[in-house]
MOPAC internal coordinates of N, CA, C and O (Angstrom, degrees):
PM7 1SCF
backbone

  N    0.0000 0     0.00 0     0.00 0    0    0    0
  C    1.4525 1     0.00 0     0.00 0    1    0    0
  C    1.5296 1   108.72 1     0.00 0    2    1    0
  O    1.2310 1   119.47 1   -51.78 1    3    2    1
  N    1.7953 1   118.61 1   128.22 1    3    2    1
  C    1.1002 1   105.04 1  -166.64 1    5    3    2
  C    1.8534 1    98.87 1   -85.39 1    6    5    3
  O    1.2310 1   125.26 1     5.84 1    7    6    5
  N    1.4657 1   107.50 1  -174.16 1    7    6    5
  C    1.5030 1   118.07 1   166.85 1    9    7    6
  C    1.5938 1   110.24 1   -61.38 1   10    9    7
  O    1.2310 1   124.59 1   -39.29 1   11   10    9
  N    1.8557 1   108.80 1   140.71 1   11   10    9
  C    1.0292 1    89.13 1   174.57 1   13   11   10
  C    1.5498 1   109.26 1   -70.24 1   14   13   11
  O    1.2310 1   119.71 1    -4.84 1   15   14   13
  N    1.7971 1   118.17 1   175.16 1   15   14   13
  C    1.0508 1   115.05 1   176.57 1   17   15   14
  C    1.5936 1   141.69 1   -54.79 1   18   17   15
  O    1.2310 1   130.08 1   146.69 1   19   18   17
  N    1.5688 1    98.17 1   -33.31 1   19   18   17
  C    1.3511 1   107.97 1   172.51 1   21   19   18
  C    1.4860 1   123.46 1   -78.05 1   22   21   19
  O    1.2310 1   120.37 1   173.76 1   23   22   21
  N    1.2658 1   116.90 1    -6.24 1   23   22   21
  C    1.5680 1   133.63 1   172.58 1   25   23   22
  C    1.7319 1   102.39 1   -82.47 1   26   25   23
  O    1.2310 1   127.60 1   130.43 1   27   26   25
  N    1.5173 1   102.97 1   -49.57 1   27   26   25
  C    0.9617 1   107.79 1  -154.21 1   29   27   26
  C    1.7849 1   106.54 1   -74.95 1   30   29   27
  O    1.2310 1   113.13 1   147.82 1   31   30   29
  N    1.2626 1   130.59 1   -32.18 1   31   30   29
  C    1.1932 1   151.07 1   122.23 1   33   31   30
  C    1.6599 1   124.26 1    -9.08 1   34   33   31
  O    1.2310 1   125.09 1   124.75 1   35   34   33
  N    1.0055 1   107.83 1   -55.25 1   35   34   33
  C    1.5154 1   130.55 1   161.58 1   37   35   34
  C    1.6197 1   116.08 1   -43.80 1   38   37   35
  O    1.2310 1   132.94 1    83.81 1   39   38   37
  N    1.7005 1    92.60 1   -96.19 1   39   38   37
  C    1.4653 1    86.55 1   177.00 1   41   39   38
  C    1.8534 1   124.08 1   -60.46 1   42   41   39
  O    1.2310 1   121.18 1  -179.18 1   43   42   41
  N    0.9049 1   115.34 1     0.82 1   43   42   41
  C    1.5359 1   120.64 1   163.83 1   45   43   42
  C    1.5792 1   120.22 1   -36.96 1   46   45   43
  O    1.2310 1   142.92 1   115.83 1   47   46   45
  N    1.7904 1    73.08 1   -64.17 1   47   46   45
  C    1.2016 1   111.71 1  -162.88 1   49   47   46
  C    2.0823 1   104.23 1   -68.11 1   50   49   47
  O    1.2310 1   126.11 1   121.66 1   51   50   49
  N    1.1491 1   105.87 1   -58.34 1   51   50   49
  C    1.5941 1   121.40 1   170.83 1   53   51   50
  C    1.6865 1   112.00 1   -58.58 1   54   53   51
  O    1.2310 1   126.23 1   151.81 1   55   54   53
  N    0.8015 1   105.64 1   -28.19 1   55   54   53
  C    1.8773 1   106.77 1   172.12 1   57   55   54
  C    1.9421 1    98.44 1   -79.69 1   58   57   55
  O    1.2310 1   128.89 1   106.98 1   59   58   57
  N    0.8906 1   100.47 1   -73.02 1   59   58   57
  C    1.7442 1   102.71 1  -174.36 1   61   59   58
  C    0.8590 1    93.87 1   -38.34 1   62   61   59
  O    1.2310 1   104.93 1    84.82 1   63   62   61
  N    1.3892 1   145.47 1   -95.18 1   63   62   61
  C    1.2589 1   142.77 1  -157.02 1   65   63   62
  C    1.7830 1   118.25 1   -53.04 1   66   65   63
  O    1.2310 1   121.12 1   163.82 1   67   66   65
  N    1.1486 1   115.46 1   -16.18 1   67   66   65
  C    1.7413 1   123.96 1   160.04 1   69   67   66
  C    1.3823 1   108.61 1   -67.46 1   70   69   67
  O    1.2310 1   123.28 1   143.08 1   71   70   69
  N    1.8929 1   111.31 1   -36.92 1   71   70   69
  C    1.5082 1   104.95 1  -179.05 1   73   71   70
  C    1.4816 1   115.98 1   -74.71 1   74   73   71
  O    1.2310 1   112.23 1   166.38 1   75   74   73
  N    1.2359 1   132.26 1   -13.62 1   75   74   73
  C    1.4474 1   159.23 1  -120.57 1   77   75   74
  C    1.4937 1    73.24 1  -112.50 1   78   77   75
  O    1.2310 1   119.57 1   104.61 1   79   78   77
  N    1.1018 1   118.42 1   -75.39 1   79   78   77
  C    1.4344 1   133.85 1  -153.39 1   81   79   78
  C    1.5388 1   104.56 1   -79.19 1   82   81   79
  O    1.2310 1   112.92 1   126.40 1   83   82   81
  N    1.1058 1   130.99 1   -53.60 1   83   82   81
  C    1.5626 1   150.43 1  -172.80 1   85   83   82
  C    1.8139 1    97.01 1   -54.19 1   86   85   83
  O    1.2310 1   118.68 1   123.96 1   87   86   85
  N    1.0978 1   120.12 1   -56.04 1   87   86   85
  C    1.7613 1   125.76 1  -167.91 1   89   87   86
  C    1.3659 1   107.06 1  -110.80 1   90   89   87
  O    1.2310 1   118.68 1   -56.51 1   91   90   89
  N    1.2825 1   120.13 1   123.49 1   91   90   89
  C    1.4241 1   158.05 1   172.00 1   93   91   90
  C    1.1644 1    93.76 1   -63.42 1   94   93   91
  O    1.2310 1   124.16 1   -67.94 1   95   94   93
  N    2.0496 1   109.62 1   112.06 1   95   94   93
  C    1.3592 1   114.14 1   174.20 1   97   95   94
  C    1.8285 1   121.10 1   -32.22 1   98   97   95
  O    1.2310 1   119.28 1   138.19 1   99   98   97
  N    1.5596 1   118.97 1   -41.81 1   99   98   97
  C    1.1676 1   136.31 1  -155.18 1  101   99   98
  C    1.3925 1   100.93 1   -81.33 1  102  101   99
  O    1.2310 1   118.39 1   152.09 1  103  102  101
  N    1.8281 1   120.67 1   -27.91 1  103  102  101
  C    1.6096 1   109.38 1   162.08 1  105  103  102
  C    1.4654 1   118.93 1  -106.16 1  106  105  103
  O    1.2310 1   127.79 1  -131.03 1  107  106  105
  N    1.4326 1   102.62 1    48.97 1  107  106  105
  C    1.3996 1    95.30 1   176.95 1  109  107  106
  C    1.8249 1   121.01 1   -91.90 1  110  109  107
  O    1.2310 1   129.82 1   175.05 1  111  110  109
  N    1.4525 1    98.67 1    -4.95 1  111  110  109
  C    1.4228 1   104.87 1  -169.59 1  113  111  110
  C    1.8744 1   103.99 1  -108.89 1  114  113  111
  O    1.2310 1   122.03 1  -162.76 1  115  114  113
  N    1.6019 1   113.71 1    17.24 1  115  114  113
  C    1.3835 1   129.49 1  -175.99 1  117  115  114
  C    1.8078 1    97.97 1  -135.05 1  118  117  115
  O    1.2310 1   120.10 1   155.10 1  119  118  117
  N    1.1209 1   117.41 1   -24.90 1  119  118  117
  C    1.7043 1   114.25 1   169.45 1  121  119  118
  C    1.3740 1   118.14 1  -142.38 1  122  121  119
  O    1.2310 1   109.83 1   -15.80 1  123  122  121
  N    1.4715 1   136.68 1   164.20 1  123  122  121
  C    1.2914 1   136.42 1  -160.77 1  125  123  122
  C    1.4687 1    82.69 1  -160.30 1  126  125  123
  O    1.2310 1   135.24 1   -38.80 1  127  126  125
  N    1.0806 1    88.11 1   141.20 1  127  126  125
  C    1.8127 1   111.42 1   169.87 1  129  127  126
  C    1.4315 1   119.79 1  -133.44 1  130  129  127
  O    1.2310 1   124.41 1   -86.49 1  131  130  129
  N    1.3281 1   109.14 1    93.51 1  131  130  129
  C    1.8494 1   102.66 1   174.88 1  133  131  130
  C    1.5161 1   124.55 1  -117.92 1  134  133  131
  O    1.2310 1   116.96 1    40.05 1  135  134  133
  N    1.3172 1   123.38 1  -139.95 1  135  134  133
  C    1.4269 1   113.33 1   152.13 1  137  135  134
  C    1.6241 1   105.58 1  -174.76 1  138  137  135
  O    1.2310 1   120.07 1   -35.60 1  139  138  137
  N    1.1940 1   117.48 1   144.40 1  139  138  137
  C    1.4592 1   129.31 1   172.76 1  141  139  138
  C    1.6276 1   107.14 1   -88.51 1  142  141  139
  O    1.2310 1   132.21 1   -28.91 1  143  142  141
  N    1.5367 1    94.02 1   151.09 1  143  142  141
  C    1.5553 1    99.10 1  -166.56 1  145  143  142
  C    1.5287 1    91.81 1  -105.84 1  146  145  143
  O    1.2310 1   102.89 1   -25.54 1  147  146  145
  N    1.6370 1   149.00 1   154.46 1  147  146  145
  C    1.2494 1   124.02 1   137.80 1  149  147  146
  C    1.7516 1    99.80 1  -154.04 1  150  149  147
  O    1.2310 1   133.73 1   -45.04 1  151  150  149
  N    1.5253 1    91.06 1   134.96 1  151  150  149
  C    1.6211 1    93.01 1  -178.58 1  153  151  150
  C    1.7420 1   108.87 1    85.82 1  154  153  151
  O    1.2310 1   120.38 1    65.50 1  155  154  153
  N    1.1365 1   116.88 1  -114.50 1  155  154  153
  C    1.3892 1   122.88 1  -169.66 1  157  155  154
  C    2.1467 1    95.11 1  -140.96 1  158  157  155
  O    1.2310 1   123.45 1  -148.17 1  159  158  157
  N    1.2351 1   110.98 1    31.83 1  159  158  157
  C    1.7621 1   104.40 1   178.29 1  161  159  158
  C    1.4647 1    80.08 1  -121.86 1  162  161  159
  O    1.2310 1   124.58 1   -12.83 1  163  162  161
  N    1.3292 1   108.81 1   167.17 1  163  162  161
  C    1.4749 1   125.63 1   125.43 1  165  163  162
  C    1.6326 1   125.34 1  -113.88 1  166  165  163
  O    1.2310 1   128.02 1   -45.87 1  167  166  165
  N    1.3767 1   102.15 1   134.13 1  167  166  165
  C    2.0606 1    95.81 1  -175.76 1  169  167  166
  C    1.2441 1   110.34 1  -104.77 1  170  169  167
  O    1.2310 1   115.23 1   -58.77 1  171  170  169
  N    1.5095 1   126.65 1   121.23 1  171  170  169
  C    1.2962 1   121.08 1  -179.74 1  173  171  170
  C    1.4828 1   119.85 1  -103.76 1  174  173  171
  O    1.2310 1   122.06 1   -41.98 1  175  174  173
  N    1.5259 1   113.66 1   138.02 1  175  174  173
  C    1.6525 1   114.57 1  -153.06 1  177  175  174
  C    1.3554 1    94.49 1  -152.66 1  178  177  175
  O    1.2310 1   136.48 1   -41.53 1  179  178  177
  N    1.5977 1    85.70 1   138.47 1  179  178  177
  C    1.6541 1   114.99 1  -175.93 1  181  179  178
  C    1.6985 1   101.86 1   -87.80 1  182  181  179
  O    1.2310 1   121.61 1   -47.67 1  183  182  181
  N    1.1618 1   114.53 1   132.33 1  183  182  181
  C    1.1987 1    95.96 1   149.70 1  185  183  182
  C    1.7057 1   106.51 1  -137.66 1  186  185  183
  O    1.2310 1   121.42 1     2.38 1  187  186  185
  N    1.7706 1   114.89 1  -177.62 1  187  186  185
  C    0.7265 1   169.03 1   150.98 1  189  187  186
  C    1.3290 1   174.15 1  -149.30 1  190  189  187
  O    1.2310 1   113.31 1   -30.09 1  191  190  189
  N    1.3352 1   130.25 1   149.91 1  191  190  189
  C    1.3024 1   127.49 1   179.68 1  193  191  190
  C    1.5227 1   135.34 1   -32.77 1  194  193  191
  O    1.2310 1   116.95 1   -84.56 1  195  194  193
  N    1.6439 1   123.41 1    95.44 1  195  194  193
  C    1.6818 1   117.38 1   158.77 1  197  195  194
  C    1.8374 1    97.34 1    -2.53 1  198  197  195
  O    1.2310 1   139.13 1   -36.83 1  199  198  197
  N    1.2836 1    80.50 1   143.17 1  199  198  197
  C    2.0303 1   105.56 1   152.37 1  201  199  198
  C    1.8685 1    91.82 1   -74.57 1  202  201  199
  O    1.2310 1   134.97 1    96.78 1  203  202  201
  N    1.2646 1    88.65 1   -83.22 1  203  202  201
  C    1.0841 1   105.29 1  -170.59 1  205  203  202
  C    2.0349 1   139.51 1   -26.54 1  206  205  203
  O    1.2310 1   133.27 1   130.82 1  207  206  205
  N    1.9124 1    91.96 1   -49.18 1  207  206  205
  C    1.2300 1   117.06 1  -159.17 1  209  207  206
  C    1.6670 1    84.07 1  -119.14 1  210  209  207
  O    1.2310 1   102.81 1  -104.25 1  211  210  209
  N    1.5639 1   149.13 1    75.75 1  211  210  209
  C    1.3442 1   132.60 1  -178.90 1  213  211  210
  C    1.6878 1   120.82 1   -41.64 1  214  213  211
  O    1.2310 1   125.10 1   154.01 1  215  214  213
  N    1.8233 1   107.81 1   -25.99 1  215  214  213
  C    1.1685 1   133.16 1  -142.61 1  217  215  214
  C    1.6989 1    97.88 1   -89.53 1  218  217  215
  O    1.2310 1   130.06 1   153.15 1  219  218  217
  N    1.3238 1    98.20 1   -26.85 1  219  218  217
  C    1.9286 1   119.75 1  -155.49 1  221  219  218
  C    2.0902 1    83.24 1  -107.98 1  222  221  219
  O    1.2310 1   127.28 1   -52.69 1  223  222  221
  N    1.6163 1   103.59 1   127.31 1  223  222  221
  C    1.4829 1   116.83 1   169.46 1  225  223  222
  C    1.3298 1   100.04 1   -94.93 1  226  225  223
  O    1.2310 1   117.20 1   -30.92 1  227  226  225
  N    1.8027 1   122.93 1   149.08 1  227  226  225
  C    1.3400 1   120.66 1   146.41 1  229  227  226
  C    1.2141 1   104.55 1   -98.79 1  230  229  227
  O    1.2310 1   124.00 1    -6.26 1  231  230  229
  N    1.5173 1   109.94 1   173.74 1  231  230  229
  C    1.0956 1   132.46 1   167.20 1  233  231  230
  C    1.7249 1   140.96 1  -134.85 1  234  233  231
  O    1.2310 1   128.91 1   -46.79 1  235  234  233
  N    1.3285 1   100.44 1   133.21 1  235  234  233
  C    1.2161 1   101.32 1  -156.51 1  237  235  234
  C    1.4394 1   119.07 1  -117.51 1  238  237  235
  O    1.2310 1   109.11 1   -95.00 1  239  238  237
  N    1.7999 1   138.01 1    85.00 1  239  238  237
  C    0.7516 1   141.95 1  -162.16 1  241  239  238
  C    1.9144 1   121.08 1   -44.14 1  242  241  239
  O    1.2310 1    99.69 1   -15.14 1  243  242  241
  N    1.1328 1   154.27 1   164.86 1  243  242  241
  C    1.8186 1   129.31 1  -127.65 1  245  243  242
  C    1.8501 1    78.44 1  -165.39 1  246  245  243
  O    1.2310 1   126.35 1    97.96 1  247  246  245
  N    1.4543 1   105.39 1   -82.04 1  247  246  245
  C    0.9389 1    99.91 1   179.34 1  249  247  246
  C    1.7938 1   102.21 1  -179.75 1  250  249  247
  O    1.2310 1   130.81 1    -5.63 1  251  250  249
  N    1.5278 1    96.75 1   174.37 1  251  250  249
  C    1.4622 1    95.49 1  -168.71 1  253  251  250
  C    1.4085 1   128.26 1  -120.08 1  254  253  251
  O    1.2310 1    99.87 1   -85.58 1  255  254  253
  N    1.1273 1   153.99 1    94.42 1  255  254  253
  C    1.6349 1   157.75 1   154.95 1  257  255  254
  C    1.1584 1   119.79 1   -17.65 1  258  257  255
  O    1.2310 1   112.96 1   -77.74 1  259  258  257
  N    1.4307 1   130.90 1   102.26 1  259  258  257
  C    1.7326 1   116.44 1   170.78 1  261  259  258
  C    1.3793 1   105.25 1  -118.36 1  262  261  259
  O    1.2310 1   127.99 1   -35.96 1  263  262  261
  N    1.1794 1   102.22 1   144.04 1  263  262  261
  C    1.5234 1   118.69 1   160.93 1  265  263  262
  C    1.0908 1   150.67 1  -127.08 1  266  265  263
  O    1.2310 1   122.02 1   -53.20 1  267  266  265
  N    1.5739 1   113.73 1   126.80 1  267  266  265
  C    1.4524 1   116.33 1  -148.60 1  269  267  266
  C    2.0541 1    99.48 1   -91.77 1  270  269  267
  O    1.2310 1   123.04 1   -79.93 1  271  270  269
  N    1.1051 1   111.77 1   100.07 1  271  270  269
  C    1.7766 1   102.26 1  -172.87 1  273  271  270
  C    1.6746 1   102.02 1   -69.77 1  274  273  271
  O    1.2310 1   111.74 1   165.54 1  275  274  273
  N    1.2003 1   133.18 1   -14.46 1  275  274  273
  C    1.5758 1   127.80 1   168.00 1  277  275  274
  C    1.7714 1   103.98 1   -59.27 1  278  277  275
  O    1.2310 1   130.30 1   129.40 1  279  278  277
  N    1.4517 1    97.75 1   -50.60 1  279  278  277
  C    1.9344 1    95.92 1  -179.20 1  281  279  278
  C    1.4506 1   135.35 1  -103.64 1  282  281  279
  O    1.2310 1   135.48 1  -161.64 1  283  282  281
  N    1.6383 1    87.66 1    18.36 1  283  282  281
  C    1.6757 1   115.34 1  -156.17 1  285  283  282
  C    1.1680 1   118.80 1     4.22 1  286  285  283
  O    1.2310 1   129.38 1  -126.54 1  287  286  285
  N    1.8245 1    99.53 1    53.46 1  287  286  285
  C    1.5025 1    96.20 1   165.40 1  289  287  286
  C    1.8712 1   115.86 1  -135.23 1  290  289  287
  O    1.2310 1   126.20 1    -6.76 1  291  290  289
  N    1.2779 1   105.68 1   173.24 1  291  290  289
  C    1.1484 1    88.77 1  -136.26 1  293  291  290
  C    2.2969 1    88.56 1  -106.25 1  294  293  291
  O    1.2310 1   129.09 1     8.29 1  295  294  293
  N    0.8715 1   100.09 1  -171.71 1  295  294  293
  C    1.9178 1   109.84 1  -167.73 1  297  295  294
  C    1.3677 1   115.14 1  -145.76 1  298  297  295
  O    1.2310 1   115.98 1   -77.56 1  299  298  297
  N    1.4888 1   125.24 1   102.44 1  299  298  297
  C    1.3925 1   105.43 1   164.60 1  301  299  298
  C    1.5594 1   134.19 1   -98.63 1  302  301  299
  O    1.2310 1   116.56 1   -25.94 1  303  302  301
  N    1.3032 1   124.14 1   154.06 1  303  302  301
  C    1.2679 1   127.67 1  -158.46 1  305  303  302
  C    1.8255 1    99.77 1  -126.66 1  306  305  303
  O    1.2310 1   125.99 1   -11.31 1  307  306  305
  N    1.3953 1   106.10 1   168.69 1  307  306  305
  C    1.8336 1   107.04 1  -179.03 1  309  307  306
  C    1.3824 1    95.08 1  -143.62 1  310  309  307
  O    1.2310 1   113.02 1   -36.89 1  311  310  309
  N    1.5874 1   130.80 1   143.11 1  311  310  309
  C    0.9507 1   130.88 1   161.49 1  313  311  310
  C    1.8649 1   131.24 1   -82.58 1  314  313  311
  O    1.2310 1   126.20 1   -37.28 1  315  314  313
  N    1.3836 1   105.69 1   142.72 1  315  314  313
  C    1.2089 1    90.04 1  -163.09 1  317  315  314
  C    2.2463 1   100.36 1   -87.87 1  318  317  315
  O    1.2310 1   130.32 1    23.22 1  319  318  317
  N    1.4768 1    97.70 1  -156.78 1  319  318  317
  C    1.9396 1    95.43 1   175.22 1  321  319  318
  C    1.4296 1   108.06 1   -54.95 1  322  321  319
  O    1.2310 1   116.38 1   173.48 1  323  322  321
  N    1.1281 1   124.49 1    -6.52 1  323  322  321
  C    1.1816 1   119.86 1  -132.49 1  325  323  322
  C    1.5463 1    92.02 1  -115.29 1  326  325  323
  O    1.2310 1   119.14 1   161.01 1  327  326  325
  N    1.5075 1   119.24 1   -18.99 1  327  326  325
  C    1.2539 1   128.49 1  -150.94 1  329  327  326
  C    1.8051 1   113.86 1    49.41 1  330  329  327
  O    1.2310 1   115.63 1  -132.64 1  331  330  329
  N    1.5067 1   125.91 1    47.36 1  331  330  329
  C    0.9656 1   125.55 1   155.72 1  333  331  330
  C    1.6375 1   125.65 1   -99.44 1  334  333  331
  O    1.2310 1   114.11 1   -65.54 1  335  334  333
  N    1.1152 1   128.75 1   114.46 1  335  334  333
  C    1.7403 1   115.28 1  -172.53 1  337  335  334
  C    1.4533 1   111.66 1   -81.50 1  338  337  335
  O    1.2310 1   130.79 1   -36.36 1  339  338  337
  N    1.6090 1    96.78 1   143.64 1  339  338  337
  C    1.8860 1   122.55 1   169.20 1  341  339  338
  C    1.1223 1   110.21 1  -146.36 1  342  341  339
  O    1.2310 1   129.77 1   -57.46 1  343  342  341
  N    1.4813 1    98.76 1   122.54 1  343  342  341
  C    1.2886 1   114.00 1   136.53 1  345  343  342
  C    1.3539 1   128.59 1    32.12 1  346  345  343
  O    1.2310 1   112.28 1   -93.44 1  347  346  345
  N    1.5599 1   132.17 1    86.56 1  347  346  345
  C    0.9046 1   134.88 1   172.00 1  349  347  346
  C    1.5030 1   132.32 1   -78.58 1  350  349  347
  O    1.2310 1   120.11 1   -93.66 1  351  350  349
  N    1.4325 1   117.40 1    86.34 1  351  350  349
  C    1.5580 1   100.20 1  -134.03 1  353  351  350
  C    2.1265 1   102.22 1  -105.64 1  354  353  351
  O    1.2310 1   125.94 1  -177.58 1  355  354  353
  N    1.4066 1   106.19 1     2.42 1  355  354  353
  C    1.6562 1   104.92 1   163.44 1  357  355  354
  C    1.9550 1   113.88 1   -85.77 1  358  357  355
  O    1.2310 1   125.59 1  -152.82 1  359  358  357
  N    1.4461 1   106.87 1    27.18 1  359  358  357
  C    1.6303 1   113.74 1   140.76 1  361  359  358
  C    1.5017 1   122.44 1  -161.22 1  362  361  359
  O    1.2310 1   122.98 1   -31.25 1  363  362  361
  N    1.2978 1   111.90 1   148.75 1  363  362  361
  C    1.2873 1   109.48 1  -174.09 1  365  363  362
  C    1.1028 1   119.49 1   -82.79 1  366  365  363
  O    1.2310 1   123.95 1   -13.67 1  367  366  365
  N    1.5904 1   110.03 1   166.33 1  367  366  365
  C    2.1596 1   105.90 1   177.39 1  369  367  366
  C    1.1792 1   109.18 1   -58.52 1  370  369  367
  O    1.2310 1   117.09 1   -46.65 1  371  370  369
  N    1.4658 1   123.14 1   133.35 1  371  370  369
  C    1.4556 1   115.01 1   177.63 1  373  371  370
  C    1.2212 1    93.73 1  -128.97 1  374  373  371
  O    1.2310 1   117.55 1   -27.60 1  375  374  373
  N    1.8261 1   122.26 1   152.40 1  375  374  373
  C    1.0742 1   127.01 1   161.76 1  377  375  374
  C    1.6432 1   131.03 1   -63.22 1  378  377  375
  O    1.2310 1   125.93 1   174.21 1  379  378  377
  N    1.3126 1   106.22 1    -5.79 1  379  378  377
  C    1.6364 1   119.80 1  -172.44 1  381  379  378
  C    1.5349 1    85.11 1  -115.54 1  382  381  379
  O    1.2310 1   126.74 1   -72.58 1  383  382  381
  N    1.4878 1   104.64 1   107.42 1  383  382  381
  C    1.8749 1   117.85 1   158.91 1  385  383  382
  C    1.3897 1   112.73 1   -48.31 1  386  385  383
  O    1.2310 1   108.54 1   120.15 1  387  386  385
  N    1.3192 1   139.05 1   -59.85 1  387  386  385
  C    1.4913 1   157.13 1   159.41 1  389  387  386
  C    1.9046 1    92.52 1    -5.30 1  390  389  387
  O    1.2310 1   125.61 1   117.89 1  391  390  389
  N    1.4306 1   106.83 1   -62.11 1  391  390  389
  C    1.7164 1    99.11 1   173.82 1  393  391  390
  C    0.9019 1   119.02 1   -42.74 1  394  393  391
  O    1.2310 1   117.97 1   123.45 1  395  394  393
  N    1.3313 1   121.47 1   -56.55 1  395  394  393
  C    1.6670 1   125.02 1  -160.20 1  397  395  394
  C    1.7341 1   104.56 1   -76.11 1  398  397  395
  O    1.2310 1   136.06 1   134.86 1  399  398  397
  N    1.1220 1    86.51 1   -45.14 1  399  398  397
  C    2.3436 1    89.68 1   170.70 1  401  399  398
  C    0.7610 1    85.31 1   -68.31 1  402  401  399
  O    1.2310 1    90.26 1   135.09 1  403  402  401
  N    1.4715 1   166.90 1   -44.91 1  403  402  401
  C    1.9884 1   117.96 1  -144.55 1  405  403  402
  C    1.8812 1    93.50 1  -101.18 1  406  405  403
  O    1.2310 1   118.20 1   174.92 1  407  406  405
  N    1.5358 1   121.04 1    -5.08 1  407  406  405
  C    1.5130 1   120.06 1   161.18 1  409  407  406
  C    1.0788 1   114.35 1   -50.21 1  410  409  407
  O    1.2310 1   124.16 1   119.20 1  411  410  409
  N    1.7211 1   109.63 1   -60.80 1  411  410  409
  C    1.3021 1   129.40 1   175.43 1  413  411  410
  C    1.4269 1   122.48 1   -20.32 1  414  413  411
  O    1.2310 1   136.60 1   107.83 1  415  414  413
  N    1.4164 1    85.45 1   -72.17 1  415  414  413
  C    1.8686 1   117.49 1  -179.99 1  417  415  414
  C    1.6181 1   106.49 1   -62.38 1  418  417  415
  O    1.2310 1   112.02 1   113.35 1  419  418  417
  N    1.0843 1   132.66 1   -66.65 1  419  418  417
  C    1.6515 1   135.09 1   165.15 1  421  419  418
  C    1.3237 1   121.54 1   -37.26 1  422  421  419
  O    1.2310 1   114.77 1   146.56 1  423  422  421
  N    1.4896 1   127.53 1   -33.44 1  423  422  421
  C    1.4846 1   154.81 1  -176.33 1  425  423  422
  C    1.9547 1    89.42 1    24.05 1  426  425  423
  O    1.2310 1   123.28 1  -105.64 1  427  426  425
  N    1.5387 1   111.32 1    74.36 1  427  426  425
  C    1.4905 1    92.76 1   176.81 1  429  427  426
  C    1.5233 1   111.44 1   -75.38 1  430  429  427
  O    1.2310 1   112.36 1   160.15 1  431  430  429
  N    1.0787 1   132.03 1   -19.85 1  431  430  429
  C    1.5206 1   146.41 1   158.63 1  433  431  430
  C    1.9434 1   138.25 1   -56.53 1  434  433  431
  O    1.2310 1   143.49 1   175.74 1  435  434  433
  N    1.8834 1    71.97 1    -4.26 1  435  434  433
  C    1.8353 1    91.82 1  -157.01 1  437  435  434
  C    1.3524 1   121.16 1     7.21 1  438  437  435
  O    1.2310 1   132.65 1  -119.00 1  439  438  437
  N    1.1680 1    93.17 1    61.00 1  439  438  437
  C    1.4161 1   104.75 1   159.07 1  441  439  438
  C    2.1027 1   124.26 1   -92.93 1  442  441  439
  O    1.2310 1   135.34 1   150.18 1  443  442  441
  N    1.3149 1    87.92 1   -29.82 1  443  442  441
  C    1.6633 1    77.28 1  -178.54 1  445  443  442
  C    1.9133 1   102.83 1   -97.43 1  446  445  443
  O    1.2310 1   122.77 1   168.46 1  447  446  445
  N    0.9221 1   112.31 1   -11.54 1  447  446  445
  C    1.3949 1   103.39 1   176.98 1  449  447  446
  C    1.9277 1   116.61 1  -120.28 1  450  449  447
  O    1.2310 1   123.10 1  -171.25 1  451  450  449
  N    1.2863 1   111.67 1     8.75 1  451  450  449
  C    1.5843 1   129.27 1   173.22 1  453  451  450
  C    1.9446 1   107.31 1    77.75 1  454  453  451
  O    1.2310 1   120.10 1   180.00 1  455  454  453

């Protein structure tokens, strides 16, 4: 089931403007920060440029948004080496996304940003 639209609209909108703020005009052409929506998550992923290949981006999964539309609230998750996601369990589901991004952004666990 996808997001409804006005959610889905929402965090669009609240991620871009996290990237806005998060990346220094001057590394924007050495990192990219976006996120794919699918189902009821959004996944947010760093990427960048090969050493090797300048031409070739990697990618690096950040972390993930789920949403439950029965409790319209929302869950964050971290990927491990493996790119498998768990459970982020030092915050709870909150209905205000803004929580789970400013975790993100704070990373007191540095876990989503190392």
């Amino acid at each position: 089931m996808p997001l409804p639209i006005l959610v889905r609209q929402l965090i669009d909108r609240k991620l871009a403007g996290f990237y806005e703020r998060r990346l220094p005009p001057y590394a924007r052409d050495e990192i990219r920060l976006f996120h794919t929506v699918r189902g009821n998550s959004a996944t947010m992923i760093e990427s960048r440029p090969l050493f090797r290949n300048p031409n070739e981006w990697s990618e690096l999964r950040i972390a993930q948004f789920r949403y439950d539309p029965g409790t319209r609230m929302w869950t964050l998750y971290y990927a491990d080496r493996n790119s498998k996601w768990h459970l982020y369990y030092d915050i709870e589901p909150s209905a205000d996304f803004d929580d789970l991004l400013r975790e993100v952004d704070e990373d007191p666990t540095a876990i989503f940003w190392g």
